[in-house]
C-alpha positions in Angstrom: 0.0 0.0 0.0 2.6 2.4 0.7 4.6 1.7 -2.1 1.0 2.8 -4.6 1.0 5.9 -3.0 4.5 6.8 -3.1 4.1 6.0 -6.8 1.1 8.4 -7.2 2.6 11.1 -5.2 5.4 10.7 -7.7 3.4 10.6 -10.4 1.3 13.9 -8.9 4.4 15.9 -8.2 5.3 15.2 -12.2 2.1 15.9 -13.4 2.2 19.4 -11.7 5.7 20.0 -13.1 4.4 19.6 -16.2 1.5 21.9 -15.9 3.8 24.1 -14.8 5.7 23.9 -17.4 2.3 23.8 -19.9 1.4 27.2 -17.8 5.1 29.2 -18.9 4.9 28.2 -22.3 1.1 29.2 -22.6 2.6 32.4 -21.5 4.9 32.5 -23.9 2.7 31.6 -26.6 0.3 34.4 -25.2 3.5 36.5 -25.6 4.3 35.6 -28.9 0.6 35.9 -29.9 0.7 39.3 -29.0 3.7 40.2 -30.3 2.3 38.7 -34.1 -0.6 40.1 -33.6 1.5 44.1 -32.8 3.2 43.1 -36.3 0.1 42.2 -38.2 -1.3 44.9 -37.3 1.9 47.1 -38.3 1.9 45.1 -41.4 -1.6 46.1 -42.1 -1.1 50.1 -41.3 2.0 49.8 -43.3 1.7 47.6 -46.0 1.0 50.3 -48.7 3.8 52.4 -47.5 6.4 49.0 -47.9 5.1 48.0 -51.5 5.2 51.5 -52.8 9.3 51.7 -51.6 9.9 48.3 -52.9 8.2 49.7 -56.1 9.7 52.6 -56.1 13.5 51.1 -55.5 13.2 48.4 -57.9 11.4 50.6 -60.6 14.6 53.4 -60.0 16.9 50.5 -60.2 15.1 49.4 -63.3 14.9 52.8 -65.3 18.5 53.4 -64.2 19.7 50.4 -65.8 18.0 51.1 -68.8 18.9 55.0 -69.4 22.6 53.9 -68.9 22.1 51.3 -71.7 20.9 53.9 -74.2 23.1 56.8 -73.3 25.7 54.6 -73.8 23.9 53.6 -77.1 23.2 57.5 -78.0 26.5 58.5 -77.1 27.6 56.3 -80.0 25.0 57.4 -82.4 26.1 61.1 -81.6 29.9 60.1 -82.3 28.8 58.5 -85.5 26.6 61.3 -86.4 29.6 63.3 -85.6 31.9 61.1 -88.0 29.4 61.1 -90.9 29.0 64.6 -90.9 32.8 65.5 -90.3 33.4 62.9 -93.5 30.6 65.0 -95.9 32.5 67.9 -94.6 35.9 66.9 -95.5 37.4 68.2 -98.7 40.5 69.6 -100.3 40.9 72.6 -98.1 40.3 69.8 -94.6 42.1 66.7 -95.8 44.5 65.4 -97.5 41.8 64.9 -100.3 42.3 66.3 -103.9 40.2 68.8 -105.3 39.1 66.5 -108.0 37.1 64.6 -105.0 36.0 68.1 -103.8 32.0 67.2 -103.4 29.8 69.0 -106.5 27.7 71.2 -103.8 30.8 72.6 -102.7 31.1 75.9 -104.2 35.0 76.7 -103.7 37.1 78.2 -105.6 40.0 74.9 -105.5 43.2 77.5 -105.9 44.1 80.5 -103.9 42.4 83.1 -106.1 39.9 85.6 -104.2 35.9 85.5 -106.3 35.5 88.7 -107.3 32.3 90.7 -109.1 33.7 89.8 -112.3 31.7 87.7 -115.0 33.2 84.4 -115.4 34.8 84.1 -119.3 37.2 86.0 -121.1 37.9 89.8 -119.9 37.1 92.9 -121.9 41.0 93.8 -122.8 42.3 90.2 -122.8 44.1 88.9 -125.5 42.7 86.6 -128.1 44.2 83.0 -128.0 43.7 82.1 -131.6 45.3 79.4 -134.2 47.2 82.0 -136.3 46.9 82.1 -140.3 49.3 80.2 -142.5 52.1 81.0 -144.3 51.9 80.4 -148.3 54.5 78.2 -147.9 53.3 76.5 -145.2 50.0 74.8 -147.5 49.9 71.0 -147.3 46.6 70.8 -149.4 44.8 73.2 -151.3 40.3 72.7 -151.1 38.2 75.1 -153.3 34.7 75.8 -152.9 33.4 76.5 -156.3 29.6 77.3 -157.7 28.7 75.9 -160.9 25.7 77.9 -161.6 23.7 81.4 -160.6 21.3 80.1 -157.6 18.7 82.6 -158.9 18.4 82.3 -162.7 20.5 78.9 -163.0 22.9 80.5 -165.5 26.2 79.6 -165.8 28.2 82.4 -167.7 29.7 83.5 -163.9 32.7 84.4 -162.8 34.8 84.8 -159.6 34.7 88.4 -158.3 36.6 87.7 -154.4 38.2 84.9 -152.8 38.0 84.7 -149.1 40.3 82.2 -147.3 40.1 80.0 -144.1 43.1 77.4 -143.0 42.2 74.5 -141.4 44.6 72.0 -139.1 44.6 68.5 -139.0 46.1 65.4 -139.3 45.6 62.0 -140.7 46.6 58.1 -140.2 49.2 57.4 -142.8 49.5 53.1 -142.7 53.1 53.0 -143.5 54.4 48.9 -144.7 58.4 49.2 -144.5 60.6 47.0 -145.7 63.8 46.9 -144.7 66.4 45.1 -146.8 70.1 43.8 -145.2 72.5 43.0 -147.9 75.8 40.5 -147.5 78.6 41.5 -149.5 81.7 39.8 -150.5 85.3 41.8 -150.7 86.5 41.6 -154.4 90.0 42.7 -153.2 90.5 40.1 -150.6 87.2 38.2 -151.0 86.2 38.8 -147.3 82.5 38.4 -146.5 80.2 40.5 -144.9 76.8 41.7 -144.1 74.3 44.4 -143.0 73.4 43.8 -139.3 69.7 43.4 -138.1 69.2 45.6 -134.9 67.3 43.9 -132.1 64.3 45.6 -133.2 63.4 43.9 -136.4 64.3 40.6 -135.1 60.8 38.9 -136.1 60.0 38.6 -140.2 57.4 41.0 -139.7 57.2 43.7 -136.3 55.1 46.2 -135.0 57.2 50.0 -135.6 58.3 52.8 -133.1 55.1 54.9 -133.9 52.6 52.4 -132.6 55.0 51.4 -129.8 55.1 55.0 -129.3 51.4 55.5 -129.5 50.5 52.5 -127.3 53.0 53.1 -124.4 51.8 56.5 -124.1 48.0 55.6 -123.9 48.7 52.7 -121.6 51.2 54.9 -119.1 50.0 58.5 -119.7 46.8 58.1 -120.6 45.9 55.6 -118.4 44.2 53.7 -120.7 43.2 49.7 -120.3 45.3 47.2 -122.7 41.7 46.4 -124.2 41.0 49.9 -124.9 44.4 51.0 -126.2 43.9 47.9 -128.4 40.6 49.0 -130.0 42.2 52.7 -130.0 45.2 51.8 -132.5 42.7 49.5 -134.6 40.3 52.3 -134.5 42.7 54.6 -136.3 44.0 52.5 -138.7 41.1 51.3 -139.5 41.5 47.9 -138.3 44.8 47.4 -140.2 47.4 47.7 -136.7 45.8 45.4 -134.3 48.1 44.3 -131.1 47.0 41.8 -128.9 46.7 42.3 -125.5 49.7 40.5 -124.7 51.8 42.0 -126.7 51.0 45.7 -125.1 52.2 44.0 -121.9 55.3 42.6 -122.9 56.1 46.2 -124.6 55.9 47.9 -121.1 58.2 45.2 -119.3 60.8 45.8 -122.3 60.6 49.1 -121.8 61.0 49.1 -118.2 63.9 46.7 -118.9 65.6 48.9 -121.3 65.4 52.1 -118.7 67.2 50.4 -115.9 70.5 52.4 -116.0 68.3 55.5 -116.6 66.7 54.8 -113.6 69.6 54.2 -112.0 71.6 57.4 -112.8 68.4 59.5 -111.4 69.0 57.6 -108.0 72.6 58.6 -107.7 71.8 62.4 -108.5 68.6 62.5 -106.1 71.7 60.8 -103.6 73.9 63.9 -104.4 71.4 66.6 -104.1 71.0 69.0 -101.5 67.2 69.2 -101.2 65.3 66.1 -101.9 61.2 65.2 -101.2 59.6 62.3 -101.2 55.8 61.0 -100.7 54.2 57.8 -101.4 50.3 57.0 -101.9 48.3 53.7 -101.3 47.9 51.6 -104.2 46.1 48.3 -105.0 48.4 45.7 -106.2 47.0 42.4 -107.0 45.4 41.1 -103.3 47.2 43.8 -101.6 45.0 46.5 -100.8 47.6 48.5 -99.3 50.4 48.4 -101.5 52.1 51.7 -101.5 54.0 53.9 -105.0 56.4 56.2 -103.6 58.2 59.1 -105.5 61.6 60.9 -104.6 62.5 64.1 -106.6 65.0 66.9 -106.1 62.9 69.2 -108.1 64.6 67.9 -111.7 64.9 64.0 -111.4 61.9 61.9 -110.7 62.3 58.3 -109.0 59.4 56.1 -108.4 59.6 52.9 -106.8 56.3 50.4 -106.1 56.4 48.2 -103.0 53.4 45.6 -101.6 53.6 47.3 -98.6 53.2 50.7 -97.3 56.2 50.1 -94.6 59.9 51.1 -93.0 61.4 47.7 -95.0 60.3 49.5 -98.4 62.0 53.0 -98.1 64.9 51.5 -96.7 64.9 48.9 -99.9 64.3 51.8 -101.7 68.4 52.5 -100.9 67.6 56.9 -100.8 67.2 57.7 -97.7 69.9 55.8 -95.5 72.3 57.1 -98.4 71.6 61.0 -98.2 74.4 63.2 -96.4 74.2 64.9 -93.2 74.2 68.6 -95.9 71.0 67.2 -97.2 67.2 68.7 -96.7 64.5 66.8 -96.8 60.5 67.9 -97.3 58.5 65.0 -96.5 55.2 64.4 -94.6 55.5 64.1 -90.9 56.9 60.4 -90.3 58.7 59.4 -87.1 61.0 57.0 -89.1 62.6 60.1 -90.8 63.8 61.1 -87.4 65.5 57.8 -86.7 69.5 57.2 -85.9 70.1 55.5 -89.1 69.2 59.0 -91.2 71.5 61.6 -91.1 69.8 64.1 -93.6 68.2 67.4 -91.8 64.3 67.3 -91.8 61.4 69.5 -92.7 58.3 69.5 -92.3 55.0 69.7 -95.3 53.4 73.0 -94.2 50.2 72.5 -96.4 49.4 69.1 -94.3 49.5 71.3 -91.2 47.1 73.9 -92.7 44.7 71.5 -93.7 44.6 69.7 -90.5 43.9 73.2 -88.7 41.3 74.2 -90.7 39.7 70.6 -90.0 40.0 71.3 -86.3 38.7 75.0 -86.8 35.4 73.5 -88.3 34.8 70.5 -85.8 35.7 71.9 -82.8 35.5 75.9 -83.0 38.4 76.6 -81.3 40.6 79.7 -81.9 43.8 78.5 -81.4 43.8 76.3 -85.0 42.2 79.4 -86.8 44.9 82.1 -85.8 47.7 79.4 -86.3 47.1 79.1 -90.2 46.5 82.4 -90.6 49.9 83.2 -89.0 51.5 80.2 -91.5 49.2 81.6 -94.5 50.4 85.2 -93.9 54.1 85.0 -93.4 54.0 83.0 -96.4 52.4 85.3 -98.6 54.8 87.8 -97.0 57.7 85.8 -98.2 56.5 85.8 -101.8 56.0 88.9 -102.2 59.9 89.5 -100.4 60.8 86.9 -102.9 59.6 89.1 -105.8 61.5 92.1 -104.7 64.9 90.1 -104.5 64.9 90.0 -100.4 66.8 86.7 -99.3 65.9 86.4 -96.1 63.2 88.1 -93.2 65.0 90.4 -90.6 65.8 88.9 -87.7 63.3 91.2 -85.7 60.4 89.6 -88.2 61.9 86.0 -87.4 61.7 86.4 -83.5 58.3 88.4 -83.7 57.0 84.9 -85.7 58.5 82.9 -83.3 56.7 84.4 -79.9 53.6 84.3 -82.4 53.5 80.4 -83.0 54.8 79.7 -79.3 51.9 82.3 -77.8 49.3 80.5 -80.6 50.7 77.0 -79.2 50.4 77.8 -75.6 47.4 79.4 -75.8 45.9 76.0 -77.9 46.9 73.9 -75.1 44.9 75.8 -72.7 42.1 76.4 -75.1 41.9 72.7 -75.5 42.2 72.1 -71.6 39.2 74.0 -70.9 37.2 73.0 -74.2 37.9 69.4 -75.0 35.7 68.2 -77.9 34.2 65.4 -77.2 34.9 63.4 -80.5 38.0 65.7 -81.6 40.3 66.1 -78.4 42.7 63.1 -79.1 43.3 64.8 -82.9 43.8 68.1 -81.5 46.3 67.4 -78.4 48.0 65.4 -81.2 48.4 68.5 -83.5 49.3 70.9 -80.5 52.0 68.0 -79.2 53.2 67.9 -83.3 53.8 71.5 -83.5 55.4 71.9 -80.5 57.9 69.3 -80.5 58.7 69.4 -84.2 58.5 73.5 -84.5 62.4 73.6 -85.7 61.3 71.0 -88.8 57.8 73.2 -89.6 58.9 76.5 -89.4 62.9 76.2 -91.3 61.6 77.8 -94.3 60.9 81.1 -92.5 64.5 81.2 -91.6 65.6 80.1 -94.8 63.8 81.2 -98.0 65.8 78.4 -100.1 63.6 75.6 -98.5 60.1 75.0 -99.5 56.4 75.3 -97.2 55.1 72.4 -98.4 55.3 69.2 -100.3 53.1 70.2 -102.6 56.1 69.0 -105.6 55.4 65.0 -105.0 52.0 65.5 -104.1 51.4 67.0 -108.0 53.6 63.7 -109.1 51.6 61.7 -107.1 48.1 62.9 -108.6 48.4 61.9 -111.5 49.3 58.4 -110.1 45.5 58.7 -108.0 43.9 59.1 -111.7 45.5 56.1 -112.9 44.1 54.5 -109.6 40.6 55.6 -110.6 40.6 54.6 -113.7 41.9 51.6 -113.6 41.8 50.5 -109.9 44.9 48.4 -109.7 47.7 47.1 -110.8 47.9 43.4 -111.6 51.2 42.3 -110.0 54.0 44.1 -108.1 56.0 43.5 -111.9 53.5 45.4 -113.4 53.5 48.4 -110.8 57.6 47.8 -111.0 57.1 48.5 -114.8 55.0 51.5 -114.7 58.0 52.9 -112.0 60.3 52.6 -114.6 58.6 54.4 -117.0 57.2 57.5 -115.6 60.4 58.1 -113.7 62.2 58.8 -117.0 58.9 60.0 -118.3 58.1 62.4 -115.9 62.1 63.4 -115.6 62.4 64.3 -119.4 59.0 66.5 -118.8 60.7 68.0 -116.4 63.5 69.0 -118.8 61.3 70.3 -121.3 61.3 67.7 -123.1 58.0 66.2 -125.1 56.8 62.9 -123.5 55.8 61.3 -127.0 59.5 62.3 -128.1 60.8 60.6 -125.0 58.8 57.7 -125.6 59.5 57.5 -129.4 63.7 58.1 -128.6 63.5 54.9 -126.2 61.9 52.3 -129.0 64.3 53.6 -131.4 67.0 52.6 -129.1 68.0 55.8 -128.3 66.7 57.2 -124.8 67.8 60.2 -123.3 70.4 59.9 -120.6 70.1 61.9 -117.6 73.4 63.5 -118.7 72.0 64.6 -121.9 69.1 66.0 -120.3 71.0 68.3 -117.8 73.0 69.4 -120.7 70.3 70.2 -122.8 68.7 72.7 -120.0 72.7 74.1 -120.1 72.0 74.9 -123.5 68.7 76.2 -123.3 69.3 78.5 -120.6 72.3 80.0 -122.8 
């Protein structure tokens, strides 16, 4: 008996633990319950309030996303803009582009003359150019216009009261079919044997002659013409009776160029021994090369072009001229660092009519002063020289030179500051690269102040150059780097004997009758002239 109610009071005293413990956590659940039912009820005041941050945060977050996307977007469309308006903008007086590109709606004037009021046409006071009348003796064929009969009664007892003359010039196709005949002979003295030679160019039975060699090489190399065209050209004048194949217009310009090498070579070695050179090159197409490059030296007289696949360091220095000048040597070239390099010894200056062009483009895209004032400082003091020039002045006093000098260093520093405060969006790297140019390089721009000998610009090679460009144009490329090579050859002692005053088609027609002009002869024929 005592042991059950030991066991109940045991099991009593854990039954009221357990309440006890059933009574603190219904408290806490109480507690809790409360505590939910404070938040609900938070929640519920403030549950507008809470979406419309959340909405608001996420929707800022959104939109802010987004405009960064298409400012980034429009900022590129405003650059592009930017660059297709600056490229309908570009032209001759901008760029290095030639005035032949100049676009139609321009309305320039594409030389340095001023418009005036003037009609546009001959002047009242200007001379007449006219063909003049002939001579008597001077008549290659007489044409008389006679009048059988009266046109009013039909009579024809008439007779000549006045004769009025007009001359006429002209010229005609003569197809000439030479034979030449090369006799052997025996000695009757001494009964030695011998013959007539054959010169290499009448080595086939029957050849094409100097004329239409002539004729061909100057369509296909100064007229730019395609071999198909100069083909149908010659047939077309002849009337179908001098027809050369395509081929054989291409193997005449490769014996031409062949025949020319020590021409060529003899206008290196006096461009080496000049004392003012220049030299530019142009981009080219040259079979898959899209960048090949033709590059010209001159010293003003002598003309050297050389054609390379690429427009690179490896190809000037092939071209053997430039490591080869003396320390006593200028020379006018566009602005390239490899010019200034340890291997070159020459002194350098710098193509003032780049520089202009390149201010003028950053006067019209960014609207700064500084560019503006600098080419009218360049522009003027050149102008200033010419005239100086015409009255016999050699040089500009030394108070002019000093008062040009703070000019360009005041224009400089002033462009620096100007482009400081003002960057152009699209055209700052451009600009701090011109202002950085004309600092640094000052000496090599502005020598031909100090000096009127030396030139402003490189405008010389640029005009042997264009005519290169129209070639380009017209025909777009040239079919191998022999071809190009070829076409080098040529116009070098082409453009050389123009130079000396000399008629191209006479150049041309000397060279396929084996008897090209030497550079010597050329020199000395300007000796003579100028006596």
């Amino acid at each position: 008996m005592g042991n059950t109610l030991g066991k109940l009071q045991t099991r009593v005293n854990e039954l009221e633990k357990k309440l006890v413990e059933l009574q603190d956590r219904n408290s806490e659940l109480i507690e809790e319950k409360k505590s939910l039912t404070s938040k609900l009820k938070y929640l519920e005041e403030n549950y507008d309030k809470k979406l419309e941050a959340t909405l608001t945060k996420a929707v800022t977050k959104a939109v802010q996303e987004v405009s960064e996307k298409y400012e980034k977007i429009i900022k590129e469309k405003d650059k592009r803009i930017f660059e297709l308006e600056k490229r309908l903008n570009i032209n001759s007086s901008n760029s290095s582009l030639p005035s032949s590109k100049d676009p139609i709606y321009k309305s320039k004037i594409c030389n340095s003359r001023k418009e005036t009021d003037k009609s546009k046409g001959g002047q009242i006071g200007h001379k007449k150019h006219k063909l003049e009348k002939f001579n008597d003796n001077e008549i290659t064929e007489e044409v008389n216009h006679t009048i059988d009969k009266c046109p009013n009664c039909n009579s024809k007892n008439i007779k000549v009261t006045n004769i009025k003359t007009r001359d006429e010039l002209d010229f005609k196709i003569t197809i000439i079919k030479r034979r030449h005949y090369f006799n052997s002979y025996v000695c009757e003295n001494c009964s030695s044997k011998f013959k007539s030679e054959i010169p290499d160019n009448l080595h086939a039975e029957n050849q094409y002659g100097s004329e239409v060699k002539t004729l061909a090489l100057n369509l296909l190399d100064y007229g730019f013409i395609s071999y198909n065209r100069v083909r149908k050209i010659i047939s077309g004048f002849t009337n179908g009776e001098i027809d050369p194949s395509e081929g054989y217009l291409v193997k005449l310009q490769k014996k031409a160029s062949n025949t020319l090498e020590d021409f060529v070579f003899d206008v290196k070695e006096k461009i080496l021994e000049s004392k003012l050179d220049y030299w530019d090159d142009t981009v080219v197409k040259i079979g898959e090369k899209d960048k090949a490059c033709m590059r010209t030296y001159t010293n003003g007289k002598e003309v050297l072009y050389k054609a390379h696949l690429a427009k690179d360091t490896d190809g000037m220095d092939e071209d053997g001229i430039l490591q080869n000048l003396p320390s006593d040597c200028t020379v006018m070239h566009d602005h390239l660092l490899h010019n200034y390099c340890d291997d070159y010894s020459y002194k350098n200056i710098e193509c003032n009519a780049h520089i202009t062009r390149k201010l003028q483009s950053i006067t019209e895209n960014t609207k700064h002063d500084w560019s503006d004032k600098m080419k009218e400082l360049l522009e003027s003091t050149l102008a200033k020289r010419d005239d100086y020039e015409k009255k016999k002045f050699k040089s500009f006093s030394e108070e002019e030179i000093k008062d040009f000098d703070s000019k360009y260093d005041s224009i400089i520093k002033d462009g620096f500051k100007e482009y400081i405060e003002f960057k152009h969006k699209y055209e700052f790297t451009k600009e701090e690269n011109l202002l950085e140019f004309m600092r640094d390089f000052k000496e090599p721009i502005t020598e031909w102040v100090k000096n009127f000998s030396l030139p402003y610009s490189n405008n010389l090679c640029e005009r042997l150059l264009r005519m290169l460009k129209a070639k380009i144009k017209i025909s777009y490329q040239f079919q191998n780097l022999s071809s190009a090579k070829y076409f080098a050859n040529i116009i070098t002692y082409t453009e050389t004997c123009g130079n000396y005053g000399v008629n191209k088609y006479e150049a041309i027609k000397r060279l396929f009758d084996n008897n090209p002009y030497t550079v010597t002869e050329l020199r000395n024929l300007k000796i003579a002239n100028n006596q």
